[in-house]
Each structure stands twice: as C-alpha cells, then as structure tokens.
ZALUMRO-152283 format. One record per residue (C-alpha): residue number from 1; residue in one letter; x, y, z. Coordinates in Angstrom, 2 decimals, decimal comma. Example, Ala and Ser with C-alpha at 12.3 -4.5 7.8 and 13.67 -1.06 7.14 Angstrom:
// residues 2
KOLNU   resi   resn        xx        yy        zz
KOLNU      1      A     12,30     -4,50      7,80
KOLNU      2      S     13,67     -1,06      7,14
***
This chain:
// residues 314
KOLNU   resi   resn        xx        yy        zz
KOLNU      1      X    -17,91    -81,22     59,43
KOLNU      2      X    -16,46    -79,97     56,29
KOLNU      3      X    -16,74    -76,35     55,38
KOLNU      4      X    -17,65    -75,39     51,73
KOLNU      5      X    -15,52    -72,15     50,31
KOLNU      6      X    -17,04    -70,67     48,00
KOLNU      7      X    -14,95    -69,50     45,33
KOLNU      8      X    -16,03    -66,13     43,26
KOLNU      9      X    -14,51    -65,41     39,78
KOLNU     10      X    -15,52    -64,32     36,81
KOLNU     11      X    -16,86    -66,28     33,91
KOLNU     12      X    -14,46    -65,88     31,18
KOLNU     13      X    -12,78    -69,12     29,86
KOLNU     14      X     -9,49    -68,15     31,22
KOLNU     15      X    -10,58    -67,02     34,76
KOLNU     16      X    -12,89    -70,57     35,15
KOLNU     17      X     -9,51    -72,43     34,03
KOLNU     18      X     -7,19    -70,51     36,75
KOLNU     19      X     -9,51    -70,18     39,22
KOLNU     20      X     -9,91    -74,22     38,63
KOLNU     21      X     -6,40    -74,33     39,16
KOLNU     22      X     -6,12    -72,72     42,35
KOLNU     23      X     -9,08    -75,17     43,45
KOLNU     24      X     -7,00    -77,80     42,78
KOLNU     25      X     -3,81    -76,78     44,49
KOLNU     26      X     -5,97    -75,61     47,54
KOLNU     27      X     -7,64    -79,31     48,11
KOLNU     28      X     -4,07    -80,81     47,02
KOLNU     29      X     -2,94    -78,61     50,67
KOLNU     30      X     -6,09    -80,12     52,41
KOLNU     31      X     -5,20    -83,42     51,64
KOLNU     32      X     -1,64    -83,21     53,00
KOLNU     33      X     -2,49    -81,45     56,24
KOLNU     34      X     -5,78    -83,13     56,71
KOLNU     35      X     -7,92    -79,82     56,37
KOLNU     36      X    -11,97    -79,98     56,18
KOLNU     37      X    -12,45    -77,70     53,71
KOLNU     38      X    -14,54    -78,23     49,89
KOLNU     39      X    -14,80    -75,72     47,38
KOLNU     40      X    -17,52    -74,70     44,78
KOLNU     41      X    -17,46    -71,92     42,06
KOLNU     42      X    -19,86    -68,92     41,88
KOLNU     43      X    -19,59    -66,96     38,81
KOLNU     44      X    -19,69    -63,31     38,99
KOLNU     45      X    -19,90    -60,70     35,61
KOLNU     46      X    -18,44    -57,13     36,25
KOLNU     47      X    -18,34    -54,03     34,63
KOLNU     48      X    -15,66    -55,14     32,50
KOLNU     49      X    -17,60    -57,97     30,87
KOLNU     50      X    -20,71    -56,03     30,45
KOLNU     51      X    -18,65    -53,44     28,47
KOLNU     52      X    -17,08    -54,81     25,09
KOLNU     53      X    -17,99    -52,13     22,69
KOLNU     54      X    -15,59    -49,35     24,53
KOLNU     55      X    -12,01    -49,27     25,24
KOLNU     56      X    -10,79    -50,06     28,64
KOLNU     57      X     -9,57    -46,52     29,27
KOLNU     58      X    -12,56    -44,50     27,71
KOLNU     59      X    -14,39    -46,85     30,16
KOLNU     60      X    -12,60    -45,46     33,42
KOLNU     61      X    -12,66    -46,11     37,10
KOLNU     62      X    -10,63    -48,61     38,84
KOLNU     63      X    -11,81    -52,27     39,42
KOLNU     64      X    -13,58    -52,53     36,50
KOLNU     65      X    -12,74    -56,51     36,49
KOLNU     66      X    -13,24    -57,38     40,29
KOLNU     67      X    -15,70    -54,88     42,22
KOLNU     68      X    -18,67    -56,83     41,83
KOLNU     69      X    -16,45    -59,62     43,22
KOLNU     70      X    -15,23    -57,69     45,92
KOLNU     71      X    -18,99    -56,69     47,11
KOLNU     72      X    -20,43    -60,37     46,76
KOLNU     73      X    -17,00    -61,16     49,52
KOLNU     74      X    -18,21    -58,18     51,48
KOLNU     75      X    -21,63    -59,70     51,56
KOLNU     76      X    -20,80    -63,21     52,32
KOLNU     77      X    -22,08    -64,69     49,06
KOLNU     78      X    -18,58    -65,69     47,99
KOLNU     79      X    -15,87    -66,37     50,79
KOLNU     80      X    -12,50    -66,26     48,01
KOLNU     81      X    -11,68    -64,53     44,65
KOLNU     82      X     -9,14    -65,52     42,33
KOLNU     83      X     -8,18    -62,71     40,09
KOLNU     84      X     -5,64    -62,03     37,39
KOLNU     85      X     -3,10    -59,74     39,71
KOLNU     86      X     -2,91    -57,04     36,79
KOLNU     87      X     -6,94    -56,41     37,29
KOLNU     88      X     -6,67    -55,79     41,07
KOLNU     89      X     -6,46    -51,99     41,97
KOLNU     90      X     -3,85    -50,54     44,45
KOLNU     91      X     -5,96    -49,91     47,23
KOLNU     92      X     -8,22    -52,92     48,43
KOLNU     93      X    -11,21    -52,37     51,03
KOLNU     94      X     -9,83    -52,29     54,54
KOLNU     95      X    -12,29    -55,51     55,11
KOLNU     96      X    -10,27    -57,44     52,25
KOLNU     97      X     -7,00    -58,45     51,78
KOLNU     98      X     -4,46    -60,41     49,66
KOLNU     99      X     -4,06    -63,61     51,38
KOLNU    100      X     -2,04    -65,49     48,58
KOLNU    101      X      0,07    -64,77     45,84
KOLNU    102      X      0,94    -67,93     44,18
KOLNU    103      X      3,51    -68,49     42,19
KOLNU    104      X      3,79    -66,10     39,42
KOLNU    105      X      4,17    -67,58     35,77
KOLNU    106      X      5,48    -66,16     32,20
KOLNU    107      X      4,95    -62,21     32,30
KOLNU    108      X      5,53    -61,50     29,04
KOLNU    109      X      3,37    -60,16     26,28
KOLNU    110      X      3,42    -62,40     23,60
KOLNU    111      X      3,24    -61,14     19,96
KOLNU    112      X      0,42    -63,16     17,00
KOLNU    113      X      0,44    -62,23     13,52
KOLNU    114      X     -1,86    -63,55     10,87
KOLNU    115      X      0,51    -64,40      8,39
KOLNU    116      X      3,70    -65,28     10,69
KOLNU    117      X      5,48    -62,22     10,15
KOLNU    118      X      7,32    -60,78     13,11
KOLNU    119      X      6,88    -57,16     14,73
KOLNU    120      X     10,50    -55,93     13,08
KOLNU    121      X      8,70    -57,37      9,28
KOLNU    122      X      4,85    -55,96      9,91
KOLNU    123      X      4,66    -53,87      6,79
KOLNU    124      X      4,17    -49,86      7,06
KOLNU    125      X      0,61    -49,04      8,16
KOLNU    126      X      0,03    -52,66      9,41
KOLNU    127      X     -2,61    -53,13     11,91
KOLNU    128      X     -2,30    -54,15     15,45
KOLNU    129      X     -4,83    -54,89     18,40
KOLNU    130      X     -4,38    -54,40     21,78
KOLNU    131      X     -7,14    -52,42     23,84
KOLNU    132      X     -3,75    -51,92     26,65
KOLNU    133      X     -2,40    -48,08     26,11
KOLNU    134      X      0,62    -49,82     27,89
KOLNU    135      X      1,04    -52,28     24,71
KOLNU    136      X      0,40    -49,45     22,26
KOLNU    137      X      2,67    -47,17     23,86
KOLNU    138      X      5,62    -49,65     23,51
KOLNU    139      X      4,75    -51,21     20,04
KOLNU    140      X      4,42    -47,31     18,99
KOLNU    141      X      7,72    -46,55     20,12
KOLNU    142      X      9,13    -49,74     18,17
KOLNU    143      X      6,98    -49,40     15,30
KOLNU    144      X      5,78    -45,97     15,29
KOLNU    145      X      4,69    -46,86     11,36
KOLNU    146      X      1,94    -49,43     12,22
KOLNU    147      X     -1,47    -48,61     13,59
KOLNU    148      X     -2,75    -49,68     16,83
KOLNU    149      X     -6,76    -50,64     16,72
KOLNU    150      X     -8,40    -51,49     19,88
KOLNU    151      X     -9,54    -55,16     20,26
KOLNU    152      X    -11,51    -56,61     23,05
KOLNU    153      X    -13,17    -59,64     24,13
KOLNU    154      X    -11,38    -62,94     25,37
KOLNU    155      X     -8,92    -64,58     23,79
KOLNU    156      X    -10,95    -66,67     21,40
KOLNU    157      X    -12,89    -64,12     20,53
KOLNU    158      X     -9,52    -62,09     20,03
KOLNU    159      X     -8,36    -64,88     17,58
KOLNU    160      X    -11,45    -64,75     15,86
KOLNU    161      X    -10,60    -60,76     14,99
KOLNU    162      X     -7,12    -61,49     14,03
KOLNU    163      X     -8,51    -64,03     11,74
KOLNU    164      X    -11,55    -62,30     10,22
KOLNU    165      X    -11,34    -58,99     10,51
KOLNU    166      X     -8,36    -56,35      9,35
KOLNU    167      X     -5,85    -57,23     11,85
KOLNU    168      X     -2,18    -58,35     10,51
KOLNU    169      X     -1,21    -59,02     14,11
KOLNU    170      X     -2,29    -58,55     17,76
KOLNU    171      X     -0,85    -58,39     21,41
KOLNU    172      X     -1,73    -60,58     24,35
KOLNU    173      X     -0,31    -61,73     27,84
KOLNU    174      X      1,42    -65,05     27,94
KOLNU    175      X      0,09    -66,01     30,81
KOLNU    176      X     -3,64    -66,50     29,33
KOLNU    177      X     -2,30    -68,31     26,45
KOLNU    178      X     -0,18    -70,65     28,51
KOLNU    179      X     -3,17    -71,57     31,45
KOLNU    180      X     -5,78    -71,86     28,20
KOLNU    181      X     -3,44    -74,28     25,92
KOLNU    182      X     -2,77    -71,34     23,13
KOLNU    183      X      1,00    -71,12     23,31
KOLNU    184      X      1,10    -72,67     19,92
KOLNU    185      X     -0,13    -69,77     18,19
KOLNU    186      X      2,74    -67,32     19,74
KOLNU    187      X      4,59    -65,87     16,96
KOLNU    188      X      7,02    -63,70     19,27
KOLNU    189      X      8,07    -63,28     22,75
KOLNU    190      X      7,99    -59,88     23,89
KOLNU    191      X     11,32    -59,71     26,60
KOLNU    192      X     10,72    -56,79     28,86
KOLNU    193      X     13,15    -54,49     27,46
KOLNU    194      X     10,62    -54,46     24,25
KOLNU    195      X      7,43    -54,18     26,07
KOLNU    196      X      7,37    -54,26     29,84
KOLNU    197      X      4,84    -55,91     31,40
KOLNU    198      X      1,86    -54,69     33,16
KOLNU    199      X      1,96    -54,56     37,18
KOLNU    200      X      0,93    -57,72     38,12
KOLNU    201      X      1,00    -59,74     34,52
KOLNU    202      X      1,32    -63,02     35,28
KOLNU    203      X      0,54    -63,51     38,76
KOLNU    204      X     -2,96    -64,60     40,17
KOLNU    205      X     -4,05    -62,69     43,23
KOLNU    206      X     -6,43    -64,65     46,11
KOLNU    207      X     -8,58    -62,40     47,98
KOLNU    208      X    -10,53    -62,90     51,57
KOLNU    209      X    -12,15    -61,15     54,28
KOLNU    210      X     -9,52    -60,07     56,15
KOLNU    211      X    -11,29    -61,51     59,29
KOLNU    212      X    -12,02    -65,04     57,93
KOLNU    213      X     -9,03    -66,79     59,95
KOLNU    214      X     -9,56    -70,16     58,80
KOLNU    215      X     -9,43    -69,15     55,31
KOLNU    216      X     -6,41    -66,54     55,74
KOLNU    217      X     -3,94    -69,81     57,41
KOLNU    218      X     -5,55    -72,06     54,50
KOLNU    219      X     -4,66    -69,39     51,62
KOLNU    220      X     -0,71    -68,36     53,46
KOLNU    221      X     -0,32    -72,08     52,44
KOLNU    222      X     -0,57    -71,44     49,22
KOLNU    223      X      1,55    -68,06     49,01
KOLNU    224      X      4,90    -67,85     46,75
KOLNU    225      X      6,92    -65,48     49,31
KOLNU    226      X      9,50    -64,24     46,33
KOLNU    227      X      6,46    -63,85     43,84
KOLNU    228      X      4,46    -61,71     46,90
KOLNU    229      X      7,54    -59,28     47,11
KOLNU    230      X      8,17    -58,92     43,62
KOLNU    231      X      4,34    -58,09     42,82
KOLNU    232      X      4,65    -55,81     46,23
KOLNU    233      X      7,35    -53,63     44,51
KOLNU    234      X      5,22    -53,18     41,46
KOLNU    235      X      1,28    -52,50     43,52
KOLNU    236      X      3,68    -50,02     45,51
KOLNU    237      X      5,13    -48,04     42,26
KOLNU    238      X      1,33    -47,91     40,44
KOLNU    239      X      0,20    -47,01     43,86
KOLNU    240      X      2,37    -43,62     44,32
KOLNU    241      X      1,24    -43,28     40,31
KOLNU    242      X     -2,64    -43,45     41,51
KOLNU    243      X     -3,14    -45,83     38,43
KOLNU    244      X     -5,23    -48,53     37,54
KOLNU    245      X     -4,42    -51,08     34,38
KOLNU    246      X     -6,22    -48,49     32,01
KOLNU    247      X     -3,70    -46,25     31,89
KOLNU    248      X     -0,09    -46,71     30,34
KOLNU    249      X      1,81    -47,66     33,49
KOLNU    250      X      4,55    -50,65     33,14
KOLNU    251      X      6,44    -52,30     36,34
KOLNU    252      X      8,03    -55,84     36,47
KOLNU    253      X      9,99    -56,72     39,23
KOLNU    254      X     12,56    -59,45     39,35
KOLNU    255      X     14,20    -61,24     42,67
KOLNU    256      X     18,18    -60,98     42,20
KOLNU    257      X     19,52    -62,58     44,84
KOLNU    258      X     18,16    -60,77     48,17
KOLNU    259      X     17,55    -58,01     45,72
KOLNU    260      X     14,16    -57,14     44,50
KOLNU    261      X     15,58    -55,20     40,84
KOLNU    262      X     12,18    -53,16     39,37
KOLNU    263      X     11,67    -51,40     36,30
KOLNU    264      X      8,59    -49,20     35,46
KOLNU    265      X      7,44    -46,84     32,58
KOLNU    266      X      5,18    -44,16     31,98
KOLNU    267      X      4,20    -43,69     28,15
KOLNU    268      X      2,24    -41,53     25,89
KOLNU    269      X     -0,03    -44,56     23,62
KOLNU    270      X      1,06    -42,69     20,78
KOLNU    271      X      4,95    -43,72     22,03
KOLNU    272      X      6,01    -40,11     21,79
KOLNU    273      X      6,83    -39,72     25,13
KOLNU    274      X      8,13    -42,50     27,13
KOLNU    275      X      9,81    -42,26     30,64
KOLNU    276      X     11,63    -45,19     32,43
KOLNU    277      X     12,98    -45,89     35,15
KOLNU    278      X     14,76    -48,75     37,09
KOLNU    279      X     16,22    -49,41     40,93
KOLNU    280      X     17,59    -51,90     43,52
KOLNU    281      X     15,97    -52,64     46,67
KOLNU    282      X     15,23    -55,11     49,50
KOLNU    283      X     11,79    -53,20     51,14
KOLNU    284      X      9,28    -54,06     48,47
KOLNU    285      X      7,37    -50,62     49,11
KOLNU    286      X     10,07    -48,66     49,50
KOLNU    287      X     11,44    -49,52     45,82
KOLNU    288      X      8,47    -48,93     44,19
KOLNU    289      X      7,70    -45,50     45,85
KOLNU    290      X     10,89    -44,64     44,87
KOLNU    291      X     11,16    -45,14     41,10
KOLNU    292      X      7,63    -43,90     41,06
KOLNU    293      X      8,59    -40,50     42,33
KOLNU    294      X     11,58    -40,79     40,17
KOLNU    295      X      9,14    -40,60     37,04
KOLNU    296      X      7,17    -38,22     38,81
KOLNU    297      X      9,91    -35,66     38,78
KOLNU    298      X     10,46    -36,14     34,72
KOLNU    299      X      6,79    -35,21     34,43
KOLNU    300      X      4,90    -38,21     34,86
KOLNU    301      X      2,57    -36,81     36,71
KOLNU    302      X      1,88    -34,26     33,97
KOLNU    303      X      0,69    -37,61     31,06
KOLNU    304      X     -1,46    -39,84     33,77
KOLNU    305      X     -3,11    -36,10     34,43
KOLNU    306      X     -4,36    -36,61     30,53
KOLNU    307      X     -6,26    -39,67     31,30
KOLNU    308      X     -7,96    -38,37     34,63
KOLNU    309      X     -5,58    -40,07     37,11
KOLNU    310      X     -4,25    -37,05     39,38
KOLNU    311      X     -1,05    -37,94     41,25
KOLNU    312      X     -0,85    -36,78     44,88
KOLNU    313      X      1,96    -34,29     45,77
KOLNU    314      X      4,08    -35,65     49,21
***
C-alpha cells in the first residue's frame, strides 16, 4: 500500500510554488527507486502571516514563519515542512530535524526601482522598502542619503507598493523572484560584498519527525551535501549570535574547494555601525562559532542586546 505524506507549508504564493517543487522532485525519487509513497498539501498560516501591519522585528520571537508548522508535525497532522531556510530558527525541537537541504539557488538580494534607476542614481531622500534590518543596514551604509520604509506582504503585494504607493525602489531575495517567474522585473543584483545575504537565503529547508524513518531515508535522497555544509556554517554563526532573521545578522557561506569560506555581519539598521567578519574552514560548526565570537569581541554582542537578543558568554 502506498503511504500518503502529508506535506505542511504555508499559504503564500511563493511557499505553495516551492513546496510544489519539492513534491515534484520527491515523487521524481519514488519513481526511480520504486518507493510507495504520495504526497498532498496542508496549508498552515503562522504568526507571520497573521501580522502585516508591524515590522518583523517590533513583532519579536523566533519562528514567527514556521511554529505553527512545527506543532501540526509534532501532532501528526502534517508528516513534512518545506520552509524557506532563512525563516527556520537555530535551535529546532529535539523531536524535529532537518532531513534535507536541497540544493541551494541564487542568494542574492535583488534590487527594483520604479523608474529603472539603479541604487548608485536613487536621488537624495529616495525611498526604499525592505521590512529586513539586515537590508537596511547595508543599503544605509551605501546610501546613507535615502530612507528606508518598511514594506510587507508577499511579493505581489510588494510590487503593488512599489507601484502605487511612495516607494522609488525596494529590496527582495532572488530566490522568490526566480521560483515565482519575477526575475524580469530585477533592476540590480546585489553581489554579497554590497549586501550579504541573510543565513539561509536561498536554500529551502525539509523538516520531519526525527523518528519517522521512512521519511528521514526518503528526504537524505533529496539532500545537496555541499549546500547542507555551507547553510551549517551559517545556522552555526547566528546560533553563537542567539539570532533569529529579525535582527540584522548576515552570513553566506561558499564551498572553495574542500573549504567552506564564510562571511557574516552584524549592523546597526541605521548603517552606522557595521562589523564583519570572514574565515576558512572545513568543520561547518566550528567556522561559524568562530567568526561569530570574532564579532562578539568587537561588540556585537553589545547591538543584538538593543533588539532583545542577549548573547551567551562561554
């Protein structure tokens, strides 16, 4: 008999398209190793959608995007979740765990403006959206004459702003635009040493019970090993940071050879203060602790305390 998965996600236009994505690839594997497994979709609304009138860091707590989803996994209703990596907090339930990473793809943040002008020709006292103090931090620091206005809601309803209300540009991730059809609308690239990504950006994350075997072997078949160590290094330098994606943390790691090369940042959104830092490792966790005590000792400790994250001394 064939065993139905049940898939949780939420039920945002982007997450239904990647988690229909990952359905596909997972019966693709099925079908070449002659597994008895079907999926179906439950949709799931979190904090995060409920709350659209108040930035993402005024709203606080970690998880905002994926606790309901974690709880309906707990529960049984839902035996999967497919989340966008940079939503998923450090620490996971010890009942849960991270069975697949796939493949990650573009990480950038990508740059729109409503007239085609770049970032570099945004007139003085042009306004950007972004509702990411990461973003604002590094467009601050590049443009500290523009103003940053928070902007949520998905992307078409992002679009919508840029086109209706007083927004000359805004700031999304690439990866949304790409899995949705939207790249056409990119004005700019962001490369990393403008704006480095968010831990995770990019990446898709597939969560289980930790004691579901059948589901853990069917999901391993589906993990990208050099995308899994690359997003390791990054979870592992937010971790030491006791951050979540409301605060303005950046990490991207990149696989050089046997190398795993990470950078990460630590910014004030008003790009007044930013700290950086960058390394060379092979052990995944190991890097990431490392830079993240690195910016600990130049006082990063002292600019996550301002937006209630407390970093643990060691």
């Amino acid at each position: 008999m064939k065993r139905t998965i049940v898939v949780g996600t939420r039920g945002s236009a982007l997450a239904l398209t990647q988690t229909g994505q990952v359905i596909d690839a997972l019966r693709a594997i099925c079908e070449e190793k002659g597994l008895p497994y079907d999926f179906e979709i439950y949709k799931i609304v979190t904090k995060g959608d409920q709350i659209l009138d108040v930035t993402l860091s005024k709203v606080g707590g970690k998880g905002l995007f994926v606790k309901e989803i974690e709880q309906a996994m707990l529960d049984q209703t839902i035996d999967i979740a497919v989340h966008s990596m940079k939503d998923v907090p450090s620490v996971l339930p010890d009942e849960l765990m991270l069975a697949a990473v796939p493949k990650r793809i573009d990480p950038r943040d990508v740059y729109i403006s409503k007239n085609g002008k770049p970032l570099d020709a945004l007139p003085k006292g042009a306004v950007v959206g972004t509702s990411s103090l990461r973003r604002a931090c590094q467009i601050q620091e590049l443009r500290p004459d523009v103003t940053i206005k928070p902007i949520r809601g998905n992307i078409d309803t992002r679009m919508r702003k840029l086109a209706e209300e007083d927004f000359d540009a805004i700031i999304l991730a690439a990866a949304g635009l790409l899995r949705t059809g939207w790249e056409d609308r990119v004005h700019q690239y962001l490369e990393p040493e403008l704006c480095l990504p968010a831990v995770g950006q990019g990446a898709l994350g597939i969560e289980c019970r930790a004691d579901d075997t059948d589901v853990v072997e069917l999901l391993q078949l589906y993990n990208d090993r050099e995308t899994e160590w690359t997003v390791a290094a990054e979870r592992a330098f937010l971790a030491r940071l006791n951050g979540g994606c409301q605060v303005p943390i950046a990490a991207y790691a990149e696989r050089r050879g046997e190398d795993i090369y990470l950078r990460g940042l630590v910014g004030r959104p008003d790009g007044s203060s930013m700290l950086r830092t960058e390394g060379v490792g092979r052990d995944p966790a190991e890097l990431g602790k490392k830079l993240a005590e690195q910016l600990i000792a130049q006082g990063a400790d002292r600019i996550l305390a301002e937006f209630g994250h407390e970093v643990e001394n060691e």
